[in-house]
C-alpha positions as CSV (number, residue, x, y, z in Angstrom):
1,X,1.7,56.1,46.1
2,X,-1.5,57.6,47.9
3,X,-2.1,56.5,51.5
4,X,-5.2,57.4,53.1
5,X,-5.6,57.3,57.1
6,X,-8.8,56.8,58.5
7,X,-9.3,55.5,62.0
8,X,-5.7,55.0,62.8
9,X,-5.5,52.3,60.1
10,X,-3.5,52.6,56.8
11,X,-5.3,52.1,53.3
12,X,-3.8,52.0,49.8
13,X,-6.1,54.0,47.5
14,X,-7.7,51.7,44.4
15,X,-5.9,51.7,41.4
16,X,-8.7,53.2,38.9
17,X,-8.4,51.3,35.3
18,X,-9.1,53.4,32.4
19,X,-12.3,52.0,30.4
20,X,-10.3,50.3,27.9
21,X,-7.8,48.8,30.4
22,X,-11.2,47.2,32.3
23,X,-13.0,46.4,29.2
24,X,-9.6,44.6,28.4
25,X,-9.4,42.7,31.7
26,X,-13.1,42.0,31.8
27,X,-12.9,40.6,28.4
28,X,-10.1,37.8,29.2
29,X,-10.3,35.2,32.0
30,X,-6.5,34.1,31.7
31,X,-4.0,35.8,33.5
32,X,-0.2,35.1,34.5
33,X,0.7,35.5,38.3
34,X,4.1,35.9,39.6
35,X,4.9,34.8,43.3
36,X,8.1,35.0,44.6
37,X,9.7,31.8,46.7
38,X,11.5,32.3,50.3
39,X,15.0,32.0,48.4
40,X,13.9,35.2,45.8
41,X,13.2,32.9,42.9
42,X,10.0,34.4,40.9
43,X,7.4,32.2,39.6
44,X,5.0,32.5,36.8
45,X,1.8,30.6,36.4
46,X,-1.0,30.9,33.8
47,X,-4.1,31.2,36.0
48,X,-7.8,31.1,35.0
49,X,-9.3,34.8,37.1
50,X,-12.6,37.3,37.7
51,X,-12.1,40.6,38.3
52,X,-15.0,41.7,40.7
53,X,-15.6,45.0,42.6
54,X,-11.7,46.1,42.3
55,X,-9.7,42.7,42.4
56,X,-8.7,39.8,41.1
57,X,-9.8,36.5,42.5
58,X,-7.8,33.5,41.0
59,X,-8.9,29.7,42.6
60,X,-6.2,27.5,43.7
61,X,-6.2,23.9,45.4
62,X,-4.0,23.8,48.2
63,X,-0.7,22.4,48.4
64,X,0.3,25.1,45.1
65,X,3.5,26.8,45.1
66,X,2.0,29.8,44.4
67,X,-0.5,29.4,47.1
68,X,2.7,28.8,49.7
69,X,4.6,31.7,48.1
70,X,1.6,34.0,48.9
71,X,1.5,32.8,52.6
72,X,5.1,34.4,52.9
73,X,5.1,37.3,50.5
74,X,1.9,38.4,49.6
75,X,3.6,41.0,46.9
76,X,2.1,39.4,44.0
77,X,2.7,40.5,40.0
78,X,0.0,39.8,37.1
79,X,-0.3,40.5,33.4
80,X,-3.0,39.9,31.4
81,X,-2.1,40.0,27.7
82,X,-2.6,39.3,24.3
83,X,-0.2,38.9,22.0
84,X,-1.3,40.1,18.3
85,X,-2.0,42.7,18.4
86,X,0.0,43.4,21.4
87,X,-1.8,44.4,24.3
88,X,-2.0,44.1,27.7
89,X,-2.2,44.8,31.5
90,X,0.2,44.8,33.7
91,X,-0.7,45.0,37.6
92,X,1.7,45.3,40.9
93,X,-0.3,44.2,43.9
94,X,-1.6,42.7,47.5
95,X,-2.8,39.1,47.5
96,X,-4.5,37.6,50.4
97,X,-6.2,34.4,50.6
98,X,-10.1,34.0,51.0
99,X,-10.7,30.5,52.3
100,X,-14.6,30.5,53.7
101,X,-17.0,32.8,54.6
102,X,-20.0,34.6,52.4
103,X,-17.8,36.5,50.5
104,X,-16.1,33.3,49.3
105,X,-19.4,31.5,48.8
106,X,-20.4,34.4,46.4
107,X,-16.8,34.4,44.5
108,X,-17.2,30.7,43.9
109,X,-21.0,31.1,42.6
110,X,-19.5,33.4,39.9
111,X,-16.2,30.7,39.1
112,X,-19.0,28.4,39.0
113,X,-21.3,30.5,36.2
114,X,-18.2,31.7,34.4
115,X,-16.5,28.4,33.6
116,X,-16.9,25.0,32.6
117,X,-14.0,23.3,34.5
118,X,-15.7,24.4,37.7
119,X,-18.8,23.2,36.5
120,X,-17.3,19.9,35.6
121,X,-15.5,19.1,39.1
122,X,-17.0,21.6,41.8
123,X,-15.7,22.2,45.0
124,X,-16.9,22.5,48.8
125,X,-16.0,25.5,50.8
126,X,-12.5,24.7,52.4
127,X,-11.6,22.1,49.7
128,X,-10.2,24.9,47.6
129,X,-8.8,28.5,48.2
130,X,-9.3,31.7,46.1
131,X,-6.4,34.0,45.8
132,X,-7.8,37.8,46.2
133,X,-5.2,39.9,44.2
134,X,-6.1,44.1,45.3
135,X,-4.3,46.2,42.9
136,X,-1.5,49.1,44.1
137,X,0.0,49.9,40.8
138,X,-0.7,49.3,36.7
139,X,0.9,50.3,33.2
140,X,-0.7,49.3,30.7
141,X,0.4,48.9,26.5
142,X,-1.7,48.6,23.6
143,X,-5.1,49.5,24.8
């Protein structure tokens, strides 16, 4: 892993995706996230994403497992796939939790453009959170 120090203050440097691993992930909006529980237990949720200026953002309404998972471990697993042929991304990262502010008022303006179930039952700021997902590793298959 590369670390960069600037200021005093650690960084992770940007996983870089090969054109056809981001013309993969920009062409699918379903992903699966894995959390992990304060007992160890993994779990995997199908979850509707972007992927904007380096990371995923993935909305979630309060009160979700994942979303409590996070909050305690914010070491965070996705995939996006497709099965035939078989092909997909696989991504080890960071999640934090973007809950107000411009940049979630832009992220939410995008949601909102992209797809029809935000259109259909929009949200305030603070009524939902989006999970922000910065990639540290990937291996991808098929692509």
């Amino acid at each position: 892993m590369i670390q960069i120090y600037l200021w005093g203050m650690d960084f992770k440097a940007m996983v870089r995706f090969r054109p056809e691993e981001l013309k993969f992930i920009e062409g699918n909006e379903l992903c699966r996230l894995a959390t992990v529980d304060e007992k160890g237990q993994p779990h995997v949720v199908p979850v509707a994403y972007l992927y904007i200026g380096g990371k995923f953002y993935i909305a979630t309404d309060y009160g979700t497992r994942k979303l409590a998972n996070i909050r305690r471990n914010n070491r965070v697993s996705l995939v996006v796939d497709r099965y035939r042929p078989n092909k997909a991304v696989l991504v080890l990262g960071e999640a934090s939790i973007l809950e107000r502010g411009p940049e979630y008022r832009r992220i939410y303006r995008r949601f909102f453009q992209r797809f029809s179930w935000v259109r259909r039952s929009p949200w305030e700021e603070g009524e939902a959170a989006f999970i922000v997902v910065k990639p540290i590793r990937k291996v991808s298959w098929g692509l």
